[in-house]
C-alpha positions in Angstrom: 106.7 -119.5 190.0 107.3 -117.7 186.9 105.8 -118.4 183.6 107.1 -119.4 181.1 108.2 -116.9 178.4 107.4 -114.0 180.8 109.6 -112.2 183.2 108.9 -111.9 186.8 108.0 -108.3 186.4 105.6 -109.0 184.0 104.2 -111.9 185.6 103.6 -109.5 189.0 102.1 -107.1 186.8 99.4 -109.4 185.7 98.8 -110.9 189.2 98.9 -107.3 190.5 95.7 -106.7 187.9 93.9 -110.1 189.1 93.7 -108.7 192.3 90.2 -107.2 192.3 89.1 -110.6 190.8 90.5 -112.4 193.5 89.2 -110.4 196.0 86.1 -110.9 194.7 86.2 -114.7 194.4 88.0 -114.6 198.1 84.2 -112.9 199.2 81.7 -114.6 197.8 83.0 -118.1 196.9 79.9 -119.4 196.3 79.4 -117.6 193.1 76.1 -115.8 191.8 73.2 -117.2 193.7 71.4 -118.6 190.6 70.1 -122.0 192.1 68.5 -123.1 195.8 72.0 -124.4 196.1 73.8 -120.9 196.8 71.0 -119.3 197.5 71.0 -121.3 200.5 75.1 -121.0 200.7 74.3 -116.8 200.6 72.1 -116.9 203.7 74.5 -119.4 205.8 77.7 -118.2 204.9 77.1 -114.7 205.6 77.6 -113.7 208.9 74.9 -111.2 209.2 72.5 -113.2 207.4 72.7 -116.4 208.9 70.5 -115.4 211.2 67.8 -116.5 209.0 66.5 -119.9 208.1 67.6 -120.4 204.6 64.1 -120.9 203.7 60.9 -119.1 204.7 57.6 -120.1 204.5 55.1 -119.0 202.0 53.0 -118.0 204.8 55.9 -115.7 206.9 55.8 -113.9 203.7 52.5 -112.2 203.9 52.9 -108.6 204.1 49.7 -108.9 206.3 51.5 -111.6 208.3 54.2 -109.0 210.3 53.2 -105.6 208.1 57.3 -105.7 208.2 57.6 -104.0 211.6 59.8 -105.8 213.4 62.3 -104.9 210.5 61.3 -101.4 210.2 62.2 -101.4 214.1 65.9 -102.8 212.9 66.3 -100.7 210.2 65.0 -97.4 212.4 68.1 -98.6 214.9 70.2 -99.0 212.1 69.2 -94.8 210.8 69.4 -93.8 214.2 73.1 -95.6 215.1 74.4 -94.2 212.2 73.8 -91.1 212.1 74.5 -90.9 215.8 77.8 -92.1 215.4 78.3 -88.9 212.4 76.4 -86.3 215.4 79.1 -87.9 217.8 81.8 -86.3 216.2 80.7 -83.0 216.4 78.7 -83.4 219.8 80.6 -82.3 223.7 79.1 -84.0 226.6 80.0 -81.1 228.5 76.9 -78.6 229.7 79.0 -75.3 229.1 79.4 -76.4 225.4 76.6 -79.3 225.1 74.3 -76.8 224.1 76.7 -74.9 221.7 77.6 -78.1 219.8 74.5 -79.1 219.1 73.7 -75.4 217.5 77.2 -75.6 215.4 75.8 -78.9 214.1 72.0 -77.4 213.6 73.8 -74.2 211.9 77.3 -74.6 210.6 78.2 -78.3 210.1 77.5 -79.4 206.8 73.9 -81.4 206.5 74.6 -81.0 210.2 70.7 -80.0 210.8 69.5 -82.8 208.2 71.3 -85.7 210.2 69.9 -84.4 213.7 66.4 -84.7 212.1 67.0 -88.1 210.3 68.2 -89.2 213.6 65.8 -87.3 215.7 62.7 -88.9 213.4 64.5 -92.2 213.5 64.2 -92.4 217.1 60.7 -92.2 216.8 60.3 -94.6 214.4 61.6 -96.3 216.0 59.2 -96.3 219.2 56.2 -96.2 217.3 57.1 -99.6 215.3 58.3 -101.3 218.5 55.2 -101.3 220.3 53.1 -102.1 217.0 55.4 -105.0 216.7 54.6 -106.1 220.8 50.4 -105.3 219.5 51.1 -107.6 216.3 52.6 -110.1 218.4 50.1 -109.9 221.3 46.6 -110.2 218.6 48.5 -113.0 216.5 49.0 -114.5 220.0 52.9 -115.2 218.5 53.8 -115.4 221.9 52.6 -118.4 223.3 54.7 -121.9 223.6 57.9 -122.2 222.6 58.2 -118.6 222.1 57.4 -117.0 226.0 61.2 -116.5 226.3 61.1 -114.5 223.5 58.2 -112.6 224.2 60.7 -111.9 227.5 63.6 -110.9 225.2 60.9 -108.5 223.3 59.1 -106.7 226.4 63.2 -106.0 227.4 64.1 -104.0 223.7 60.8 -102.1 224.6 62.3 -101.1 227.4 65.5 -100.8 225.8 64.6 -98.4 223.2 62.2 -96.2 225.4 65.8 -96.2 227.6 67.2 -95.3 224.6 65.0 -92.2 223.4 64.8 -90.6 227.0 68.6 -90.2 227.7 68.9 -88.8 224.3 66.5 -85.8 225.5 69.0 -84.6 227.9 71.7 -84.5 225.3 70.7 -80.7 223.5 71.1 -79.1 227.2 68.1 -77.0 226.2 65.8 -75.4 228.2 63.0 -78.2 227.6 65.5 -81.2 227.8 67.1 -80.1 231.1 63.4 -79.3 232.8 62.1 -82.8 231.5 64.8 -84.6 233.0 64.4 -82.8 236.4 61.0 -84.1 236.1 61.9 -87.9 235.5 64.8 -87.7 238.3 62.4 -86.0 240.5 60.1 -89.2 239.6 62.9 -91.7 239.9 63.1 -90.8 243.1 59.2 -90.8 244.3 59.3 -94.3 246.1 60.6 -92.0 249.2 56.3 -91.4 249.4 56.0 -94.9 250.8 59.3 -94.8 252.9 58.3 -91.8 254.3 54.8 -93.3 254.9 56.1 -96.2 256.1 59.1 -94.2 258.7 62.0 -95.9 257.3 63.0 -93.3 254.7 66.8 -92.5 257.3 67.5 -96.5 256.8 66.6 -97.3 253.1 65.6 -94.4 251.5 65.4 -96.3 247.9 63.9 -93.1 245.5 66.9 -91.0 246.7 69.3 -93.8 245.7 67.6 -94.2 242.5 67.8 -90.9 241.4 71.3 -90.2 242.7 72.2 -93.5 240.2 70.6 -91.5 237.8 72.0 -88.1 238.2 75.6 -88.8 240.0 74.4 -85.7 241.9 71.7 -84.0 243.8 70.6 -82.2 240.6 71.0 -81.9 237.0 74.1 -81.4 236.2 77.6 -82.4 234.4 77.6 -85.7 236.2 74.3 -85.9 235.2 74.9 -85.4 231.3 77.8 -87.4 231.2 76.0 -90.7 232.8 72.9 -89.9 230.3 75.7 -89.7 227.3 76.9 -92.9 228.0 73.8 -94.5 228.6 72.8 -93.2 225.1 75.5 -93.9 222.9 77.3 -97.1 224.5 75.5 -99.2 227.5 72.1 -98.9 225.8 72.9 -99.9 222.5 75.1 -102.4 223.4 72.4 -104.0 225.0 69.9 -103.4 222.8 72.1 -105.3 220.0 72.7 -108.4 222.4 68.8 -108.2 222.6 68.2 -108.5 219.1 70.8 -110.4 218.4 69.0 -113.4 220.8 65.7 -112.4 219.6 66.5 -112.8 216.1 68.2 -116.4 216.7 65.1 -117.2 218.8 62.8 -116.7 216.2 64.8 -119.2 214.2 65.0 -121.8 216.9 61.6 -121.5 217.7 60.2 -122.4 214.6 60.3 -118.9 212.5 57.7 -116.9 212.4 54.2 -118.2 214.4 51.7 -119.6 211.7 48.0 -121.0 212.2 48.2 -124.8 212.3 46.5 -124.7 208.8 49.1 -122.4 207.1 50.2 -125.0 204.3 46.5 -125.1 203.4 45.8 -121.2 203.5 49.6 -120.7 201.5 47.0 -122.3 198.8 47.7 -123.4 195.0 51.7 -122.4 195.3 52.8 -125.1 197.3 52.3 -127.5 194.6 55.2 -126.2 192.6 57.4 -127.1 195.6 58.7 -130.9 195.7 57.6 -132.9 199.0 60.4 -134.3 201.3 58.3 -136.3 203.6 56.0 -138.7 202.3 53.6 -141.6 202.9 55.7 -143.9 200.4 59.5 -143.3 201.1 61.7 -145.1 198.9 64.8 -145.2 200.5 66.2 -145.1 203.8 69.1 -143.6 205.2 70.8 -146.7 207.0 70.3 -145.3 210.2 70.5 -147.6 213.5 67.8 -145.4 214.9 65.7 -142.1 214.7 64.8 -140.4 217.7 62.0 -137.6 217.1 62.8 -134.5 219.0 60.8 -131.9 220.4 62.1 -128.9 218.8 59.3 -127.1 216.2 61.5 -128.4 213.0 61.2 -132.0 213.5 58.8 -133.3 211.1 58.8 -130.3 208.9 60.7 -130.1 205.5 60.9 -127.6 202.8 57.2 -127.7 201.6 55.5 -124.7 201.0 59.1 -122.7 201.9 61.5 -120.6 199.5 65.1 -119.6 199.7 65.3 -116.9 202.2 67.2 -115.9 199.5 66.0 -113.6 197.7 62.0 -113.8 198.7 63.2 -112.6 202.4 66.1 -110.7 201.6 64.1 -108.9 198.9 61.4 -107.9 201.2 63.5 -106.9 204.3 65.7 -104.7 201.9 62.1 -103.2 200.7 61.4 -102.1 204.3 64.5 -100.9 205.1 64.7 -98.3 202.4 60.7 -97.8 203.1 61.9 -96.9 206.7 64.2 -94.7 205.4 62.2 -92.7 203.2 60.2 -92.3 205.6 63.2 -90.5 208.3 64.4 -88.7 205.3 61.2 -87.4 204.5 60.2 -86.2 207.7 63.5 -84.9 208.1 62.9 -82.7 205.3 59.2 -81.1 206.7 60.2 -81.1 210.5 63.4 -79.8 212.4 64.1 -81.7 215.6 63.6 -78.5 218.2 66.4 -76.6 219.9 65.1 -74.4 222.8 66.6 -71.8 224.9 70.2 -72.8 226.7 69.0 -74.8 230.3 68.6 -72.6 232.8 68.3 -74.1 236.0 67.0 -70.6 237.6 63.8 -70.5 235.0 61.8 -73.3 235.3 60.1 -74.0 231.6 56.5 -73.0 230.7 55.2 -75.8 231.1 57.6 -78.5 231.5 57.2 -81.4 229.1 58.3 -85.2 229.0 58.7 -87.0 225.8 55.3 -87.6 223.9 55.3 -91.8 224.7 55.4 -90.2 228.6 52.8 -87.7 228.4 50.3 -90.0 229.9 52.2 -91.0 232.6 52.9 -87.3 233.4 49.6 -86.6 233.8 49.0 -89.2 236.3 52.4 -87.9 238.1 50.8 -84.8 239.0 48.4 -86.5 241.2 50.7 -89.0 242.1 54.2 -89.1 241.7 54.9 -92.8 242.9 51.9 -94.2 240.9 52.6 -92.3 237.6 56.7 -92.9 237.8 56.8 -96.4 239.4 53.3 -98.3 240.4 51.9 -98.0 237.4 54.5 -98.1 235.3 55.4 -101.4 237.0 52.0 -103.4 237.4 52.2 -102.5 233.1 55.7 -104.4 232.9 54.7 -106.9 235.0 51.1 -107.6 233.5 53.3 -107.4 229.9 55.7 -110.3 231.1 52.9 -113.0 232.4 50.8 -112.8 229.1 52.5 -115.7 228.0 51.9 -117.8 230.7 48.2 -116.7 231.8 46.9 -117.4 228.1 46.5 -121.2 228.3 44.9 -120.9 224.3 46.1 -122.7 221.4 43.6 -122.0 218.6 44.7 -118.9 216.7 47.9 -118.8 217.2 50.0 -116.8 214.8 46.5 -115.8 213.1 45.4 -112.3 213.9 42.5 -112.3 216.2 42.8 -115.7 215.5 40.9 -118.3 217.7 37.4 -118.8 219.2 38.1 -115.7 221.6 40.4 -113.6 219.7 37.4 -110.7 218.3 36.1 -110.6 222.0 39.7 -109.8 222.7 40.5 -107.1 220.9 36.8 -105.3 221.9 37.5 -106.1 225.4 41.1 -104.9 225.1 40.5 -101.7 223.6 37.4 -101.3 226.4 39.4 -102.4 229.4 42.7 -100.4 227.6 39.9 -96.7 228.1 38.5 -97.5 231.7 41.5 -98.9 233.0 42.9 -95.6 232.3 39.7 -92.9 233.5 39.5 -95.3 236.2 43.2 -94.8 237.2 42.6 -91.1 236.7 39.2 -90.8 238.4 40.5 -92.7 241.6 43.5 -90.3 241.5 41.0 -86.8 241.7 38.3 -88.7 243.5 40.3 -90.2 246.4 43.9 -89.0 245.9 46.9 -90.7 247.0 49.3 -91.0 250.6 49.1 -87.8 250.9 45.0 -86.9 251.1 44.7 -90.7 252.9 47.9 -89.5 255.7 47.7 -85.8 255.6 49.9 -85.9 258.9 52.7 -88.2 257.6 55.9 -87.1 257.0 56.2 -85.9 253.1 58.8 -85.3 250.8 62.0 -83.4 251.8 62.8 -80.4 248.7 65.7 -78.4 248.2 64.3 -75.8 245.3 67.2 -73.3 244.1 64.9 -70.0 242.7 66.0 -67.0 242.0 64.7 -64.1 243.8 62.7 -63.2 241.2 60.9 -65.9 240.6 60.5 -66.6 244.1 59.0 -63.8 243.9 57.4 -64.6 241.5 55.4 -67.9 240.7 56.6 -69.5 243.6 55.4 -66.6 246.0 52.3 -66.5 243.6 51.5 -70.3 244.3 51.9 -70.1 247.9 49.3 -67.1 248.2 47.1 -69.4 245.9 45.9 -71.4 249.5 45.8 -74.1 246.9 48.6 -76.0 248.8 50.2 -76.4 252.1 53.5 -75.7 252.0 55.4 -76.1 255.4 58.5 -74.1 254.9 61.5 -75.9 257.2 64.4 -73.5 256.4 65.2 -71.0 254.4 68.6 -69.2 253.7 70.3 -66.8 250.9 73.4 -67.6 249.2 74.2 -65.2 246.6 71.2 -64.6 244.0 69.8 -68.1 244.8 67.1 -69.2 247.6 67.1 -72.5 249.3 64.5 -73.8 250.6 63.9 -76.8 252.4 59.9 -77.8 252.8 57.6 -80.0 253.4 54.4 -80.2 250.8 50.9 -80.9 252.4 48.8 -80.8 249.6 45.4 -80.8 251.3 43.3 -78.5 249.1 41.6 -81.4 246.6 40.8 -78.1 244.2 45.3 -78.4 243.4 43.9 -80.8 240.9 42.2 -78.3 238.4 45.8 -76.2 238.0 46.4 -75.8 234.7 49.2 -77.9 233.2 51.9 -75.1 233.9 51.3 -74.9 237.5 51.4 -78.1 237.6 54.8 -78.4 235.2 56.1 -75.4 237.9 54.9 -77.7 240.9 56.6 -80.7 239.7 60.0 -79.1 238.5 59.3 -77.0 242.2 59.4 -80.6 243.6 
């Protein structure tokens, strides 16, 4: 409608400068958020934030309640998607030019080596702070009743985001990436010990399905790099962001953050500026035919000793996030994520080396393949998942090392942690594994592609060792390449005091 004593033109010049205005009324209706009133309205009416409670408690607050790391692990996923997305446009999933993309983007592409070591550093961030979060969850006991289902939802982004880091180690096609991953699909597929123990390997031969899921091929290869790229930049994260997605909205339903039963009292003198909700006196009623008390964690609990999410929360979660990222950026700036030589599947690497949250596990691998890539592995996942349900506590909870036992605890867990693990290693070189117990029974089945040099070589070297077995099936010559098929009867116990590279050459050999 036109105004009066203006002409249309003029009028849709003015409306044409209102625009930003309206724009920015059409975003946040709610205005500033100056009282509890839209400060609450900022929380719930913001799709990313509503998430939240739109008040904390006092006692969630506590830096020493969380030490923020279940936000630094968000905001390490957040560096890390980021600039992965920036590295994906530069990146080719393809090994003859994997391994020349990722060198344009360490040399040519501008701040091309500063994002690969924001996002490299991210990553591990990002593992570090996931499993402190699972240790602050596991002494504040946060994990008990109503929250086991979370704890479930927790143990999975662990596994998630070690998921996560590994198939990004294939993606540089370097020399130390491609012998690594040998190494884990040579582990992925060690069940075939116990179904070649057990004679049933030609029927279900379950380690050479699993690493033939892994790989798409009998080695590492294109197939191979493709499946890890997708795993690393679409099914993973996808998954990991409908984990944390339900985790997050768990933590709300459940009650927020765990707190000792006494929280209110330990929040101390700030509660009293807060106004109570529930009392002894009411003074009105709400003309309700009935009440019916629920069981959920927020009946009977009103907004004493809490505070607009906000900006208390929002405050502090934005603190960690740039803390997070200073952190990334800074080690960026001291430490380039490492670019070896170009794979070379006829040079095994000197020695070969898994990602540092798998070097323990590696170790146990070259006693036992099964134990260190599967048994063990799996009696930790499974031991992870019933801790919810074999603590039958409820002092402490959501108080660190809280409750009559929880010192004890964290001795005994730090004791058992040590000689659970020389234990583990001492039964390994003590009594060994299938293969000392069954000397006779059928082993592994290898195909190893050397060159004739270093068949010649290390391989030739190892065999005139005596220090293992090594029941040669078939051999034949095509082109510059040996294959070999063998058996391995490791009978000499002394195989256990090779030095890491043998071993690295034994494994990627196997």
């Amino acid at each position: 409608m036109k105004a009066e004593g203006y002409s249309a033109l003029h009028e849709f010049w003015i409306n044409l400068r209102g625009i930003p205005n309206h724009v920015y009324r059409a975003m946040f209706r709610g205005g500033p958020p100056k009282t509890d009133r839209t400060r609450s309205s900022f929380i719930f009416g913001n799709v990313f934030l509503h998430l939240h409670s739109v008040r904390t408690h006092l006692w969630s607050l506590r830096w020493s309640t969380t030490m923020g790391l279940g936000i630094m692990t968000t905001a390490a996923f957040l560096i890390t998607l980021v600039t992965g997305i920036l590295l994906m446009f530069y990146y080719k999933p393809y090994p003859d030019v994997a391994y020349q993309s990722i060198k344009d983007i360490h040399f040519i592409v501008p701040t091309g080596r500063f994002m690969r070591n924001i996002h490299r550093w991210a990553a591990n961030v990002m593992v570090v702070a996931v499993i402190l979060h699972m240790a602050r969850a596991f002494y504040t006991a946060s994990y008990r009743k109503p929250r086991e289902f979370n704890w479930f939802i927790g143990w999975g982004l662990l596994v998630t985001t070690l998921g996560l880091s590994f198939t990004g180690y294939l993606l540089p096609w370097d020399q130390l990436a491609y012998w690594a991953i040998t190494i884990g699909a040579n582990i992925a597929q060690s069940p075939r010990e116990i179904t070649d123990a057990l004679g049933i390997t030609a029927w279900a031969d379950i380690g050479g399905l699993q690493r033939e899921i892994l790989l798409g091929s009998d080695k590492v290869g294109e197939e191979a790099l493709i499946r890890f790229y997708l795993l690393h930049v679409m099914i993973l994260p996808l998954t990991l962001v409908m984990l944390m997605a339900v985790h997050f909205w768990r933590i709300r339903k459940d009650g927020g953050l765990a707190k000792p039963a006494n929280a209110d009292e330990l929040v101390g003198q700030e509660a009293k500026e807060f106004y109570p909700v529930f009392t002894d006196a009411p003074t009105k009623t709400y003309h309700l035919a009935a009440v019916v008390k629920g069981k959920t964690p927020a009946v009977g609990s009103g907004p004493e000793h809490t505070v607009p999410s906000m900006p208390h929360l929002f405050y502090a979660e934005l603190g960690v996030l740039m803390l997070t990222t200073l952190i990334c950026v800074g080690l960026a700036f001291v430490s380039d994520a490492p670019l070896k030589e170009l794979a070379n599947p006829l040079v095994p690497e000197n020695p070969a080396k898994a990602p540092w949250y798998f070097l323990g596990l590696q170790e146990i691998v070259s006693f036992s393949a099964f134990m260190g890539g599967i048994g063990i592995p799996m009696l930790c996942v499974i031991g992870l998942g019933l801790i919810p349900f074999l603590d039958r506590e409820k002092e402490g909870t959501g108080e660190w090392f809280g409750g009559p036992g929880g010192r004890k605890l964290v001795k005994w867990s730090v004791v058992v942690g040590f000689a659970a693990s020389i234990l583990v290693e001492a039964f390994a070189i003590k009594f060994g594994w299938l293969r000392e117990w069954f000397p006779d029974i059928p082993q592994l089945f290898h195909h190893v592609h050397q060159s004739r040099n270093c068949l010649d070589g290390d391989l030739r070297g190892l065999f005139d060792m005596g220090r293992s077995k090594i029941q040669l099936d078939s051999c034949r010559c095509t082109g510059p390449v040996y294959v070999l098929s063998m058996r391995f009867h490791c009978v000499d116990r002394d195989r256990y005091i090779f030095p890491r590279a043998e071993l690295g050459f034994l494994l990627v050999a196997v």
